[in-house]
VORO-26654 format. One record per residue (C-alpha): residue number from 1; residue in one letter; x, y, z. Coordinates in pm, whole numbers. Layout:
# residues N
+------+------+--------+--------+--------+
| resi | resn |      x |      y |      z |
+------+------+--------+--------+--------+
|  NUM |    a |      X |      Y |      Z |
...
+------+------+--------+--------+--------+
//
This chain:
# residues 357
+------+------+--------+--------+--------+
| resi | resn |      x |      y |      z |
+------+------+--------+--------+--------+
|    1 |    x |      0 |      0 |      0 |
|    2 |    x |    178 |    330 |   -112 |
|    3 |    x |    116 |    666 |    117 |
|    4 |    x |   -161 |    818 |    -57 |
|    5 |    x |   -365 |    542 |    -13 |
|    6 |    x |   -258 |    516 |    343 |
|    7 |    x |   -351 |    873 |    386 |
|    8 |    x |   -700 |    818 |    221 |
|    9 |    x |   -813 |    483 |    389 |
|   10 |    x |   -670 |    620 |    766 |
|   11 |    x |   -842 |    969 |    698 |
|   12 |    x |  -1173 |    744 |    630 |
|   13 |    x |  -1138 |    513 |    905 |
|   14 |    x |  -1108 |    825 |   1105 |
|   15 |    x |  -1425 |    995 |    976 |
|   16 |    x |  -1203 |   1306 |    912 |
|   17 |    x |  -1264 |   1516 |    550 |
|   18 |    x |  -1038 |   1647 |    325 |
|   19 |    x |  -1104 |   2003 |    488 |
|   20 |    x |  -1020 |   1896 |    852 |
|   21 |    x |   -687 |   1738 |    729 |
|   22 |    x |   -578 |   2020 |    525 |
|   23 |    x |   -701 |   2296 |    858 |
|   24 |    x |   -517 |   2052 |   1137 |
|   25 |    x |   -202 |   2065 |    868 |
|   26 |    x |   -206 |   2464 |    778 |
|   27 |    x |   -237 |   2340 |    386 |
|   28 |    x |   -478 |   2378 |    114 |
|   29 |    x |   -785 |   2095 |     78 |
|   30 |    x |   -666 |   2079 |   -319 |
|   31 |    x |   -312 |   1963 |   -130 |
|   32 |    x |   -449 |   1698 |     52 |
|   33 |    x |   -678 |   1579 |   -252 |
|   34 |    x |   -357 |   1578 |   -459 |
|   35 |    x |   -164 |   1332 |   -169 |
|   36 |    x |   -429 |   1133 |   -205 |
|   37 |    x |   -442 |   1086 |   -559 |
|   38 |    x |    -89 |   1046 |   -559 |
|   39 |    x |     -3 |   1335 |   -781 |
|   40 |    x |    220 |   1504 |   -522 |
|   41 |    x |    333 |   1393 |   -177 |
|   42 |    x |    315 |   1565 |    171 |
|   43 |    x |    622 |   1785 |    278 |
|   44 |    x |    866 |   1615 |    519 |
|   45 |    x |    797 |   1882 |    758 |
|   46 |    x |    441 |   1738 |    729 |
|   47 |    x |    494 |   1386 |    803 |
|   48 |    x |    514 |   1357 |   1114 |
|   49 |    x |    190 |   1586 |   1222 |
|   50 |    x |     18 |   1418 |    966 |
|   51 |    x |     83 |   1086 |   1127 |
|   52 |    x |     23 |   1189 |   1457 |
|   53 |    x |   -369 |   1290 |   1330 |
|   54 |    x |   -386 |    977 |   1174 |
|   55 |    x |   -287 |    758 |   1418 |
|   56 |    x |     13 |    551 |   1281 |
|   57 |    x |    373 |    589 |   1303 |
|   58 |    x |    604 |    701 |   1044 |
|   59 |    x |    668 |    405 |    928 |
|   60 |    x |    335 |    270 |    897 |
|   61 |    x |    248 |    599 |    654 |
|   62 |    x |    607 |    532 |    477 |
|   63 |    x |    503 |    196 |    390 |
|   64 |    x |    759 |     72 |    570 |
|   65 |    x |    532 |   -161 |    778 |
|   66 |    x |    304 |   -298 |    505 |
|   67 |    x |    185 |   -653 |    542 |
|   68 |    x |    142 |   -885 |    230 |
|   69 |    x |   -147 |  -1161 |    308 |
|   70 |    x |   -164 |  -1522 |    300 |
|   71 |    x |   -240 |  -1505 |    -18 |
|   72 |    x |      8 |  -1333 |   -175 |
|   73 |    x |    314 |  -1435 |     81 |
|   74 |    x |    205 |  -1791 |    -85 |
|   75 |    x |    224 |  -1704 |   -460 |
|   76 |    x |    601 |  -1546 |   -389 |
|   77 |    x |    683 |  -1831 |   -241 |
|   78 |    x |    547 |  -2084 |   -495 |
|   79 |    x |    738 |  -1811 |   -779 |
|   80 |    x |   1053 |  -1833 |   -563 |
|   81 |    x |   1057 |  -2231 |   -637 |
|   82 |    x |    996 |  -2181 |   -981 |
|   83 |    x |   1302 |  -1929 |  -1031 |
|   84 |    x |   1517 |  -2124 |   -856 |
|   85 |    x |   1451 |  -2422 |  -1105 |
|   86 |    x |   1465 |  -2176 |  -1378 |
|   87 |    x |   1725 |  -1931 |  -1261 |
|   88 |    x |   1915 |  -2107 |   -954 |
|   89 |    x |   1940 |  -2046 |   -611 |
|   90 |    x |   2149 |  -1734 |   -597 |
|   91 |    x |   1908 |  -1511 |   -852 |
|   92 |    x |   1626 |  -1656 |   -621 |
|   93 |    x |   1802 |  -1563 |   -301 |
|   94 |    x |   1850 |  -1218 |   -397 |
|   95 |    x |   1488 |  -1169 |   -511 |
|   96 |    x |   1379 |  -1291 |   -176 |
|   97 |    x |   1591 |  -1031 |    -32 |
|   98 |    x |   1458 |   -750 |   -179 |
|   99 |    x |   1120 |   -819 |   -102 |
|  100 |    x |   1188 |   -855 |    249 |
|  101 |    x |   1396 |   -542 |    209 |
|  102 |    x |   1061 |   -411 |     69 |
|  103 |    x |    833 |   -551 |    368 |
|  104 |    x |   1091 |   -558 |    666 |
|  105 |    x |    846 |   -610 |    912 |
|  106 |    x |    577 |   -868 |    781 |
|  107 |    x |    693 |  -1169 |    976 |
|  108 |    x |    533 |  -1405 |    771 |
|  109 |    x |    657 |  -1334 |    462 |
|  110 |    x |   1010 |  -1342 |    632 |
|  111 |    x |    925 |  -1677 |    815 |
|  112 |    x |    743 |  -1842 |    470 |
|  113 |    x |   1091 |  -1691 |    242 |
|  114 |    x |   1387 |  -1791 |    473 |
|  115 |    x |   1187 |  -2153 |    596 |
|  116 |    x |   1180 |  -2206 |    214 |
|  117 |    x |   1503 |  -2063 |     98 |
|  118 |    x |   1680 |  -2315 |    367 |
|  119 |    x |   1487 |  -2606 |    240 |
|  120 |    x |   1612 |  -2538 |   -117 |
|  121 |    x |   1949 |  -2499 |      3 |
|  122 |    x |   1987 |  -2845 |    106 |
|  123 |    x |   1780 |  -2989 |   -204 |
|  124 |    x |   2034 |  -2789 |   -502 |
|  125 |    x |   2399 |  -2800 |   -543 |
|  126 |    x |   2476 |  -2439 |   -418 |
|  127 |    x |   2786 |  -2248 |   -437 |
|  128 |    x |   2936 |  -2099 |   -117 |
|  129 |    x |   2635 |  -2239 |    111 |
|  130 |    x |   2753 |  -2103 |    458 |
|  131 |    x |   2729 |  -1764 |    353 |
|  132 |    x |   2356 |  -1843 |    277 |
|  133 |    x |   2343 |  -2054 |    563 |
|  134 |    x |   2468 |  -1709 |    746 |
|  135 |    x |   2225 |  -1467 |    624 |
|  136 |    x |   1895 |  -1741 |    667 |
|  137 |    x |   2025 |  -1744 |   1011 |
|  138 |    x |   2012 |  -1408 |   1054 |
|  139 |    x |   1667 |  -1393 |    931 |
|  140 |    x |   1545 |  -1686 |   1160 |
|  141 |    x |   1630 |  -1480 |   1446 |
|  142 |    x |   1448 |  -1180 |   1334 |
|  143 |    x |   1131 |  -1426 |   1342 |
|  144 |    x |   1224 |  -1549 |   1695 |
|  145 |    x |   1215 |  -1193 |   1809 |
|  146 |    x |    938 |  -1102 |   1657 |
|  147 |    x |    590 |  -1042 |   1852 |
|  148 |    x |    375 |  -1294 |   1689 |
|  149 |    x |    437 |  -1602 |   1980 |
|  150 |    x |    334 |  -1873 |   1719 |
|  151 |    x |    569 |  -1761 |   1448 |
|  152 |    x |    855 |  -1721 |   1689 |
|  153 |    x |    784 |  -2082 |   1841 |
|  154 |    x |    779 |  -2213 |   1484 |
|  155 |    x |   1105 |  -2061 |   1404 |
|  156 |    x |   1263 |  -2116 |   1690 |
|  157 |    x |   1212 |  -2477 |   1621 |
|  158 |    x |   1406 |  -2474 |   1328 |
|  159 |    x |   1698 |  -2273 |   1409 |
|  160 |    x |   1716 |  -2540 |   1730 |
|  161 |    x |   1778 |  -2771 |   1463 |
|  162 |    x |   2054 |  -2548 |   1276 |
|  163 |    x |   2255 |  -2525 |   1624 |
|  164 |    x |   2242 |  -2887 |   1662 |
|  165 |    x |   2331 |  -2989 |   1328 |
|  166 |    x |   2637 |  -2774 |   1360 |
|  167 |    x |   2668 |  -2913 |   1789 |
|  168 |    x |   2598 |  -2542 |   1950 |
|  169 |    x |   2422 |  -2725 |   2180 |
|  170 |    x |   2452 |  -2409 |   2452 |
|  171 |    x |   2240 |  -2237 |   2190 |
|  172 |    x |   2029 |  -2528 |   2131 |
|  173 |    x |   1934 |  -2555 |   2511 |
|  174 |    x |   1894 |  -2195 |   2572 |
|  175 |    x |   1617 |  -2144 |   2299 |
|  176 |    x |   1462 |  -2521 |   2402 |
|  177 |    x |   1430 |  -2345 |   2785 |
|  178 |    x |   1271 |  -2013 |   2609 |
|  179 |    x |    977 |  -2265 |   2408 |
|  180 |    x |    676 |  -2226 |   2630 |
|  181 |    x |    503 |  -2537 |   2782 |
|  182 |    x |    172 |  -2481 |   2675 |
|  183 |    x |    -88 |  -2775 |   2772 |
|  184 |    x |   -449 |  -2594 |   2619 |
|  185 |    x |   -464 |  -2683 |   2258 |
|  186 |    x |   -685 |  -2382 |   2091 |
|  187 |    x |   -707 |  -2506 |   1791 |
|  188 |    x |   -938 |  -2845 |   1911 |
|  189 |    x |  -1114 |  -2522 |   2126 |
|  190 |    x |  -1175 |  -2290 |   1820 |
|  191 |    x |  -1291 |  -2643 |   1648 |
|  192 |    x |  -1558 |  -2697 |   1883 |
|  193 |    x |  -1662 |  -2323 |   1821 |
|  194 |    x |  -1699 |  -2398 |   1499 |
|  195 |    x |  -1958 |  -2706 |   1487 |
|  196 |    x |  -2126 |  -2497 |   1788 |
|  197 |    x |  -2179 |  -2237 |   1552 |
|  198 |    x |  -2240 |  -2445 |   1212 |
|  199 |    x |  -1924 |  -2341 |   1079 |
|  200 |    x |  -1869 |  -2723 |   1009 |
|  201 |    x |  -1608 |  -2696 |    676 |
|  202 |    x |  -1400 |  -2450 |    891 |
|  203 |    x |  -1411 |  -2679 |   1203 |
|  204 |    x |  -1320 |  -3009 |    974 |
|  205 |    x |   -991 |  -2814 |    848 |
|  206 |    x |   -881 |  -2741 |   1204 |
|  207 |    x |   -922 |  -3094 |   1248 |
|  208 |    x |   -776 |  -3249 |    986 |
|  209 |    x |   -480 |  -2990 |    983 |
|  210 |    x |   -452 |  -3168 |   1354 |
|  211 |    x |   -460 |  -3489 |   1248 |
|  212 |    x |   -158 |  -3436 |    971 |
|  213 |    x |     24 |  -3189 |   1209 |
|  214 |    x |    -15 |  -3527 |   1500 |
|  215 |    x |     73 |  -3773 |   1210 |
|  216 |    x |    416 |  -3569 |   1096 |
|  217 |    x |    500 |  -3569 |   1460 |
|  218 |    x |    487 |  -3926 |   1553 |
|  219 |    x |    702 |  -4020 |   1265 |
|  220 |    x |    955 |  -3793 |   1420 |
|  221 |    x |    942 |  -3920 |   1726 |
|  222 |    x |    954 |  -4301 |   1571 |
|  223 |    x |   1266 |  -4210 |   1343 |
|  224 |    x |   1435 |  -4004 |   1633 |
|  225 |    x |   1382 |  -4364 |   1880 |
|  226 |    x |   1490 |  -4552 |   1555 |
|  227 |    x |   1850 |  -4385 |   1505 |
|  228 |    x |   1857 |  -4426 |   1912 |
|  229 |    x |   1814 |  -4756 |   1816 |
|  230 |    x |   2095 |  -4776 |   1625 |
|  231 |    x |   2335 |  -4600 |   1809 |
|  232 |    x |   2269 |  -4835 |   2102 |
|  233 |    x |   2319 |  -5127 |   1819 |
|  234 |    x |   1930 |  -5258 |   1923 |
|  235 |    x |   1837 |  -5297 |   1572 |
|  236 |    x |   1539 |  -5552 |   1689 |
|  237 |    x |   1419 |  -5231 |   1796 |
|  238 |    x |   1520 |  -5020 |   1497 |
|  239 |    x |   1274 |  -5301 |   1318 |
|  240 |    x |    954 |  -5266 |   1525 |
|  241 |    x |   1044 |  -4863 |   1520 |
|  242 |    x |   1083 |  -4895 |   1111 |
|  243 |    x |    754 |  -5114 |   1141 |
|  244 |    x |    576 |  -4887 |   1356 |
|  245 |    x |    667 |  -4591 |   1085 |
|  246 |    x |    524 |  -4777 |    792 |
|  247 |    x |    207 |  -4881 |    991 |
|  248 |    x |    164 |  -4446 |   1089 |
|  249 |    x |    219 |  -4393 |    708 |
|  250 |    x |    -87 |  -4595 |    612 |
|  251 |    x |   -315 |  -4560 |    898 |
|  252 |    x |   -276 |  -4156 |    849 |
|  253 |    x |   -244 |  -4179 |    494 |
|  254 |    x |     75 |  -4016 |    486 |
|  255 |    x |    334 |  -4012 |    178 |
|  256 |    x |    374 |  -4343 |     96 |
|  257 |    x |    809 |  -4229 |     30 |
|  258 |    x |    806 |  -4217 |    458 |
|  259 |    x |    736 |  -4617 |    451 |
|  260 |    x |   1090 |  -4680 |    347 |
|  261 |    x |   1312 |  -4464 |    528 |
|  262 |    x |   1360 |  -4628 |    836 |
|  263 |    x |   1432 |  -4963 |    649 |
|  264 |    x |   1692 |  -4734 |    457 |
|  265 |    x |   1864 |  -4628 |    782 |
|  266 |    x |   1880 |  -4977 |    899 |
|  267 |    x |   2002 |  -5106 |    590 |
|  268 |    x |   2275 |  -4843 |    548 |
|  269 |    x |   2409 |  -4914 |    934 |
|  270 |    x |   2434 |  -5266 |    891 |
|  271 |    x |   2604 |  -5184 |    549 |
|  272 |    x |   2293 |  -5507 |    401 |
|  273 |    x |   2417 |  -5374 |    -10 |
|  274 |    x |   2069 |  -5595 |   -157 |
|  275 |    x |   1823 |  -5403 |     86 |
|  276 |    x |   2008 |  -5072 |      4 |
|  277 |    x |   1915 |  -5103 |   -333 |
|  278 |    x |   1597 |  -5257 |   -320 |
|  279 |    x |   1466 |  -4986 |    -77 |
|  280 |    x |   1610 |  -4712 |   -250 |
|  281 |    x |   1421 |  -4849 |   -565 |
|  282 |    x |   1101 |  -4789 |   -348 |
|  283 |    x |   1225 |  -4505 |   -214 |
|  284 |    x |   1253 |  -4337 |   -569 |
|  285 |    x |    959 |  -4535 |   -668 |
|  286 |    x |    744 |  -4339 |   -463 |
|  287 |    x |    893 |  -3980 |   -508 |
|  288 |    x |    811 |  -4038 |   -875 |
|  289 |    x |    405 |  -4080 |   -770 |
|  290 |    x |    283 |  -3768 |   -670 |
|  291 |    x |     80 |  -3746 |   -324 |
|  292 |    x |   -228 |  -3570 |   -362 |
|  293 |    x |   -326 |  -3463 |    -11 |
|  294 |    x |   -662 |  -3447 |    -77 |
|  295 |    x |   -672 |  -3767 |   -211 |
|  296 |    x |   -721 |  -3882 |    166 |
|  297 |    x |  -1066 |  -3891 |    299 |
|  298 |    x |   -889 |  -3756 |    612 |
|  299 |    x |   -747 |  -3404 |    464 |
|  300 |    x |  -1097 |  -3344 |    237 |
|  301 |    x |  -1087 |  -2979 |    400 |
|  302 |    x |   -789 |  -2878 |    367 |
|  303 |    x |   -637 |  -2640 |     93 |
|  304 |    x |   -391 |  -2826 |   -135 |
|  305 |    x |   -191 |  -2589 |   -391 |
|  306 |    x |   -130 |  -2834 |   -706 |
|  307 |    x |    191 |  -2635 |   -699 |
|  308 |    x |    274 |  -2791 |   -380 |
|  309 |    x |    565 |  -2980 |   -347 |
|  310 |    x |    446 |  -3345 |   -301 |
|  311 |    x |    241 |  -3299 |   -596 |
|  312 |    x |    507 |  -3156 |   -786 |
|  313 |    x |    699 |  -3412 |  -1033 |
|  314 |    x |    986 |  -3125 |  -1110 |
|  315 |    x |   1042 |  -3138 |   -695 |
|  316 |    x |   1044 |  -3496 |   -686 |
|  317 |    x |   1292 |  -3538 |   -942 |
|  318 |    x |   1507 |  -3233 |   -774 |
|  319 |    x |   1467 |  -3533 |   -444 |
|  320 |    x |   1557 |  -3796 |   -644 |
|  321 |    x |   1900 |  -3583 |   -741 |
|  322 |    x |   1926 |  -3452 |   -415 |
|  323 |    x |   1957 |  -3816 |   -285 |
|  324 |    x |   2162 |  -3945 |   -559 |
|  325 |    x |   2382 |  -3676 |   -545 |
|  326 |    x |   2461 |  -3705 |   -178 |
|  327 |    x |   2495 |  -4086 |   -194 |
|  328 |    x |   2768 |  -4003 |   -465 |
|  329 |    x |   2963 |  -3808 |   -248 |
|  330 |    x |   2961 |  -4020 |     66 |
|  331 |    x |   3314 |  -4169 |    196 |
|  332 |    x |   3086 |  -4400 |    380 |
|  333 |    x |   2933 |  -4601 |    139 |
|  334 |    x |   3249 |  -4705 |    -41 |
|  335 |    x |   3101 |  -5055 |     -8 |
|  336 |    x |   2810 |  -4975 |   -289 |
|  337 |    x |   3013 |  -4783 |   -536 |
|  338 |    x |   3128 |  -5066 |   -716 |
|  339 |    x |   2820 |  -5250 |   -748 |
|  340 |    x |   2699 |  -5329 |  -1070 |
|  341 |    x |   2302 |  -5279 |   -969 |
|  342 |    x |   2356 |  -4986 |   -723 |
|  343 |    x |   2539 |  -4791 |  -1040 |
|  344 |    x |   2263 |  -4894 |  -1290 |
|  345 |    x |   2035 |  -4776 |  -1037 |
|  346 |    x |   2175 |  -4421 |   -961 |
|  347 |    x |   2208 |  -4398 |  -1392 |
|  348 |    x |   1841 |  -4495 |  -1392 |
|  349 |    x |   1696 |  -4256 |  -1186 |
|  350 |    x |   1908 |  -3922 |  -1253 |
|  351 |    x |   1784 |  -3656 |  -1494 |
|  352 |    x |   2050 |  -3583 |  -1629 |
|  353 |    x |   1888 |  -3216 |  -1739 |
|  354 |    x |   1801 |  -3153 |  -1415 |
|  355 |    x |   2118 |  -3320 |  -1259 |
|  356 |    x |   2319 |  -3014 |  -1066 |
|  357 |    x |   2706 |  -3181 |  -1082 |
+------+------+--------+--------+--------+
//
């Protein structure tokens, strides 16, 4: 929103004319019709009175706090994939940039660009990746500052996982004792408000966002007690874990790609080369079928973008690469490298047009 339509919606949710603006300002009703219009703009002598009568800081009436919505934070997001298939990472990064350099304080937009920008930093073969991993960082912690307790909770989550991956665990502790311990869920309470009131569709989405939100969670927990597991060498444990994960997948109708990845990390530690490549067959198998959320009688409500990236064959194939490509440059799995069926399998599978060497 640019100022002279901030001066024209603030003077209307204020009741205030044209003529009381331009008498409380000492200018000219024509001036203030002009501001509005945008043909001219307000002295800089004028800003800050003029704020003052309308209520907002400067900032607000520079633009400087404008919000983007839902909406619209979504479509950048969704464009920000696309460029960085089209025009890599780094002309993708800098776009991001500016638009946050455009909205500095719209929290989501910062939260939706940096969450995604990280993700995409681990799926592409990016040049100089801990100066990115620096300056998504620093945006992280502008989120966990920020005011909004849900986005800064959210964050805070992931940038725990950043300091963990990279063993600041003093860092890791200190924001883990700063998460609140919250035992009212309001989102089962706004639910019930909802079928109170009729508002059924809205009250199934809640729901159902539950349900997948619960679902995503205990496979975490099972593939966190599964790589316990395996540390601790109890792999008749890592099994019924790996078991349990599979069982989750298809009770909660989850992507069916999450089946295999515990038999993949039990395979890999106990170095078992035919499993390997049989459940990396499935494993790729499955990226290459798209998972339509709504598909599941259990996520009927909830919005699914077809641009989304489960349903997205370009992203599964970026995965598939992803995968690949790390497997390639592992000094651990010296073992599979010279195996016939593993190679023909990695050949298989890679695009080679959309292969990042």
């Amino acid at each position: 929103m640019k100022i002279n339509e901030i001066i024209k919606l603030k003077r209307k949710e204020l009741n205030l004319t044209q003529e009381q603006v331009a008498e409380y300002l000492g200018v000219t009703t024509p001036a203030v019709n002009k501001w509005e219009k945008g043909n001219s703009y307000p002295d800089i002598t004028l800003l800050p009175p003029l704020a003052r009568l309308l209520r907002v800081d400067l900032n607000t009436l520079l633009s400087f706090n404008d919000e983007l919505n839902d909406y619209e934070i979504g479509k950048f997001t969704n464009d920000l994939a696309t460029i960085v298939e089209t025009k890599g990472y780094d002309c993708a990064f800098k776009i991001a940039m500016d638009k946050i350099y455009d909205y500095p304080n719209c929290y989501k937009l910062i939260y939706s660009v940096s969450s995604f920008l990280q993700g995409a930093l681990s799926l592409y073969c990016v040049n100089d990746k801990d100066k990115y991993e620096n300056e998504i960082e620093k945006l992280f912690i502008r989120v966990s500052n920020c005011d909004d307790l849900e986005l800064a909770n959210n964050i805070n989550s992931l940038l725990i996982s950043k300091y963990i991956q990279r063993k600041d665990y003093n860092s890791a502790q200190m924001l883990i004792d700063k998460l609140p311990n919250v035992s009212i869920n309001k989102k089962q309470l706004q639910a019930n408000l909802y079928i109170s009131q009729d508002k059924l569709n809205d009250a199934c989405e809640i729901l159902e966002k539950e349900i997948l939100f619960m679902a995503n969670s205990i496979q975490s927990s099972l593939l966190n007690l599964l790589d316990i597991a395996l540390k601790q060498n109890k792999f008749d444990y890592a099994l019924i874990y790996s078991n349990k994960i599979k069982q989750t997948t298809e009770i909660y109708n989850l992507w069916d790609y999450n089946k295999y990845v515990g038999d993949y990390q039990i395979a890999m530690e106990t170095k078992d080369t035919k499993k390997i490549i049989d459940t990396l067959k499935s494993m790729f198998n499955s990226i290459k079928n798209p998972w339509t959320l709504n598909d599941s009688p259990l996520y009927k409500h909830i919005y699914n973008n077809p641009k989304s990236n489960y349903n997205n064959n370009k992203f599964g194939q970026i995965l598939i690469n992803s995968i690949i490509k790390e497997l390639e440059c592992s000094d651990e799995i010296d073992f599979l490298k010279k195996e016939p069926e593993f190679i023909e399998l990695l050949n298989e599978y890679k695009n080679k047009k959309g292969y990042y060497n």
